[in-house]
C-alpha positions as CSV (number, residue, x, y, z in Angstrom):
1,X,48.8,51.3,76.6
2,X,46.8,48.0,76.4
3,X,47.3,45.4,73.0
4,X,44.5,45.7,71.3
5,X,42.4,42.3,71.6
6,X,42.0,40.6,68.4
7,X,39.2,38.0,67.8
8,X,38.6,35.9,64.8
9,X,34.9,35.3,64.3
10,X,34.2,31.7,62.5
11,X,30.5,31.9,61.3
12,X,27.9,30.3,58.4
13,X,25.0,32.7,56.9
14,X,22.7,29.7,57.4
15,X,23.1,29.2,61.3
16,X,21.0,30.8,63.6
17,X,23.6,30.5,66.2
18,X,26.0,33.2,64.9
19,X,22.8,35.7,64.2
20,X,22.4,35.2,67.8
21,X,25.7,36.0,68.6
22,X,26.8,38.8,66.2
23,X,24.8,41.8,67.8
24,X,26.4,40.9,71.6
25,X,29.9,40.7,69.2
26,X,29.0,44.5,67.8
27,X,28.3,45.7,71.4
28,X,31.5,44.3,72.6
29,X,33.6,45.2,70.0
30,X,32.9,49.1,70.7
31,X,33.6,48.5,74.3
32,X,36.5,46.9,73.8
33,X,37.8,48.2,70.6
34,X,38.4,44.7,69.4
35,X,39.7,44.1,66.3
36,X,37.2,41.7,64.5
37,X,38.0,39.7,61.6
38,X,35.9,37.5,59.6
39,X,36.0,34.0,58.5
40,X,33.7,31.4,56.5
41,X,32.3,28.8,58.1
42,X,30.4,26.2,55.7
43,X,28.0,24.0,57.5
44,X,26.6,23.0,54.5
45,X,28.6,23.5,51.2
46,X,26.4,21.8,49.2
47,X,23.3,20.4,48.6
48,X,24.8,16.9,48.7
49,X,26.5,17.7,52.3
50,X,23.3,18.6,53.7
51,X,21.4,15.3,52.6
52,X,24.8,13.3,53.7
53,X,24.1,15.1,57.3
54,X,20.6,15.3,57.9
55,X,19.3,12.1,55.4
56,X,17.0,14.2,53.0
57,X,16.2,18.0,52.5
58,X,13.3,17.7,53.9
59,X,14.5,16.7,57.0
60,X,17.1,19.1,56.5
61,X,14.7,21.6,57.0
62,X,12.8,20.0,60.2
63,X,15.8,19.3,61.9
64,X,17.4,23.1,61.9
65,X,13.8,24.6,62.5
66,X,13.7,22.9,65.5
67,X,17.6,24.2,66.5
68,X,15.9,28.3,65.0
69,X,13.8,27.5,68.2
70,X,16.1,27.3,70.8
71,X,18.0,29.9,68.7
72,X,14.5,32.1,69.2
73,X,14.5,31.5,73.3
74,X,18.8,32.6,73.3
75,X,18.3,35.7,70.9
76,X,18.2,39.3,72.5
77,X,16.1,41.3,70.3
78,X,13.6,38.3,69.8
79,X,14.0,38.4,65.8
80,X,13.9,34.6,64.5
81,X,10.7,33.9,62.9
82,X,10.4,30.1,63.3
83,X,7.2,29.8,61.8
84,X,7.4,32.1,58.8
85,X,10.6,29.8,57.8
86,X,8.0,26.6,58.1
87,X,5.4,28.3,56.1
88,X,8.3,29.1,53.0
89,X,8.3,26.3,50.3
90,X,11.6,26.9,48.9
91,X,14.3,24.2,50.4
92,X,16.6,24.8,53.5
93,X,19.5,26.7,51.7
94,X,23.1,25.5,51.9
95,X,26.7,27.6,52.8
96,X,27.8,28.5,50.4
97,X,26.2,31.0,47.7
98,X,25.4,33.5,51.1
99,X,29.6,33.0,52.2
100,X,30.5,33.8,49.0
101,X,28.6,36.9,48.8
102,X,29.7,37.4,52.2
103,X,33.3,37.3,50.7
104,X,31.9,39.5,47.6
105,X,30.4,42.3,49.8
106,X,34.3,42.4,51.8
107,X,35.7,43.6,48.0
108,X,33.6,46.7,48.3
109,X,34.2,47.9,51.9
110,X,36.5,45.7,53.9
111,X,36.0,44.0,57.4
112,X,32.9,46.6,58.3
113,X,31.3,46.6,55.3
114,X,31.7,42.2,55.7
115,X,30.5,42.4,58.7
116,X,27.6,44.4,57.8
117,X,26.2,42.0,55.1
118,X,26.7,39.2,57.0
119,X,24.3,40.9,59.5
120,X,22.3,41.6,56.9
121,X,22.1,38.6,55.1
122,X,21.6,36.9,58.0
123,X,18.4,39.2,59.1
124,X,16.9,38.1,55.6
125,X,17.1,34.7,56.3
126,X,16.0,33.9,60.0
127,X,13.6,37.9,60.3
128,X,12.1,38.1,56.7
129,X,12.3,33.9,55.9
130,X,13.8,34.9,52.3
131,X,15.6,32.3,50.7
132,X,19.4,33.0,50.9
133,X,20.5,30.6,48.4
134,X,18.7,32.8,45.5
135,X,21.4,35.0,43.6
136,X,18.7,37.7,43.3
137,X,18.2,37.8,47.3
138,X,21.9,38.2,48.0
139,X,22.2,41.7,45.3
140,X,18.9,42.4,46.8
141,X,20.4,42.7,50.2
142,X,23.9,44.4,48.9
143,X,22.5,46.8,47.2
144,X,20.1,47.4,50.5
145,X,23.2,48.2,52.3
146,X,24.6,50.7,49.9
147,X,26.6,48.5,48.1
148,X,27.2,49.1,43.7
149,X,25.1,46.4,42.1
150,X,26.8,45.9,39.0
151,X,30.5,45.3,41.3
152,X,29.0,43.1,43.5
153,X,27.5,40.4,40.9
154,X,31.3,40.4,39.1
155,X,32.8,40.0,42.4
156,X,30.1,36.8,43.6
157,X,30.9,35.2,40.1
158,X,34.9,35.6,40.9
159,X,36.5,32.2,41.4
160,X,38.7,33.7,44.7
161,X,36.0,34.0,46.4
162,X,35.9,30.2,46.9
163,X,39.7,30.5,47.3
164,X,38.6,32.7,50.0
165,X,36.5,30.4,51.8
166,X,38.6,27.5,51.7
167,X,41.6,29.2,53.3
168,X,38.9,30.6,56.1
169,X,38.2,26.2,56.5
170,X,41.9,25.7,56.5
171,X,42.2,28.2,59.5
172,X,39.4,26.7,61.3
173,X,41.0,23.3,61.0
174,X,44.4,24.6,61.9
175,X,42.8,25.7,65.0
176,X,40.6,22.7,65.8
177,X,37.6,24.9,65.5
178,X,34.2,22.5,64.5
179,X,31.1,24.6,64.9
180,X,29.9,27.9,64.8
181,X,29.7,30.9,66.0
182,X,33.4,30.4,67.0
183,X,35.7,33.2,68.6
184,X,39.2,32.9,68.1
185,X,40.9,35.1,70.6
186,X,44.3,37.0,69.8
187,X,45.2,34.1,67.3
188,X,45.3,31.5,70.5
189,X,42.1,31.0,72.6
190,X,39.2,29.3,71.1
191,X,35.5,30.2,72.2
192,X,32.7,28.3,70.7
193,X,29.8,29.1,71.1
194,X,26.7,31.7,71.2
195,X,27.8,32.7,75.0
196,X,25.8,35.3,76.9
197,X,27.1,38.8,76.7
198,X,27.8,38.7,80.5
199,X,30.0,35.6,79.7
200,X,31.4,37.0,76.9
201,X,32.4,40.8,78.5
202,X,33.7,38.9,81.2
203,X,36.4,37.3,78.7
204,X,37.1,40.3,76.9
205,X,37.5,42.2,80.5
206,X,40.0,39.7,81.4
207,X,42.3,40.0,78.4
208,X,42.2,43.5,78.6
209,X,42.8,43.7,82.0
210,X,45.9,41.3,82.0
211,X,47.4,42.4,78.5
212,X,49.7,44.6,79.9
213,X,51.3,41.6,81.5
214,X,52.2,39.6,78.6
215,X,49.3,37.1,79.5
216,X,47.1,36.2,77.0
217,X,43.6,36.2,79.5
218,X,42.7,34.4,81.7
219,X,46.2,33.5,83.1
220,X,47.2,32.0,79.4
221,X,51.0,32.4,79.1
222,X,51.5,33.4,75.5
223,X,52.4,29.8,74.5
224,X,49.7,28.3,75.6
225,X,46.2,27.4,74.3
226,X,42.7,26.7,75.9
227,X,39.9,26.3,74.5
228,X,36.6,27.5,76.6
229,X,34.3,25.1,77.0
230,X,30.5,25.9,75.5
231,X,27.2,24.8,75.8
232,X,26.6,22.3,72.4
233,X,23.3,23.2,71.9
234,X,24.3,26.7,71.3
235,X,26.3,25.8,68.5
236,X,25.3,25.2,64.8
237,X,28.0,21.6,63.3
């Protein structure tokens, strides 16, 4: 019997990269039977970080438009509303408020039920141009998923859910991991990256079909690490 494949998925609410990404992730997941666990990536923590990197808000806001576009061309199911997001008045949000309820939303259900509101959360902000850094959007969207109102908002206003985040930075850092979407195969292999499904089945096919011989994909010995090389401008930093 084949070791089940484990992958660590490194991803930010805000990029457009890992919305891209996360539907090819579901598909393969079910064909694989991966086991998928998820981790906080903030690109933007706070409203100071994103002036630091991008000058001003405003530009803020230019500047990652213009990445929602190539984002638009890359996405399967042709869901990113570019123009929508340009019409919106409300600034570019940052990180943090949609990773913590992210984190909040994993209290109620676990891994599926994170992964789910991260989908979700995500689909508010680049499909229906809603502004994700508004505490009323993020328990609009749990409680559009199913989850209890009332638990969620305690759970957001907890202080481990920052705790949470920055051990889910501390990993990344551990593992030299930048940008997002990043895969982080069985603990040891690092993908970054929105890669193609074909690319991406064509990893998982290889560390399924060389598990059984205590290789890690491939051809990684168990000691080793690689990381796989990705196209920059299908990454969100």
């Amino acid at each position: 019997m084949s070791q089940k494949i484990r992958v660590d998925f490194f991803h930010d609410v805000i990029c457009g990269w890992c919305y891209v990404i996360s539907p090819r992730l579901r598909r393969l997941a079910t064909e694989f039977d991966l086991d998928v666990h998820h981790h906080a990536f903030a690109l933007s923590p706070t409203r100071a970080d994103q002036i630091r990197k991008f000058g001003s808000v405003k530009q803020a806001k230019q500047i990652i438009l213009g990445h929602w576009e190539q984002c638009a061309k890359a996405d399967d199911q042709q869901r990113i509303n570019v123009a929508g997001m340009r019409k919106q008045r409300f600034d570019y949000p940052i990180s943090t408020p949609g990773l913590v309820a992210c984190k909040a939303a994993h209290q109620q259900g676990g891994s599926d039920i994170y992964w789910d509101y991260f989908d979700a959360v995500t689909h508010a902000h680049l499909s229906e141009n809603r502004n994700i850094a508004d505490p009323d959007v993020l328990v609009d969207v749990a409680v559009a998923i199913g989850l209890d109102r009332e638990r969620f908002i305690r759970d957001v206003a907890d202080p481990r859910r920052h705790q949470e985040i920055r051990r889910d930075q501390q990993l990344a850092q551990e593992y030299g991991i930048s940008s997002t979407p990043t895969l982080l195969i069985n603990q040891r292999w690092v993908v970054p990256g929105a890669l193609e499904l074909s690319r991406l089945r064509a990893i998982f096919r290889d560390f399924s079909d060389q598990s059984l011989r205590g290789l890690n994909g491939s051809g990684l010995r168990q000691e080793e690490k690689e990381v796989q090389e990705a196209d920059e401008s299908q990454e969100c930093r």
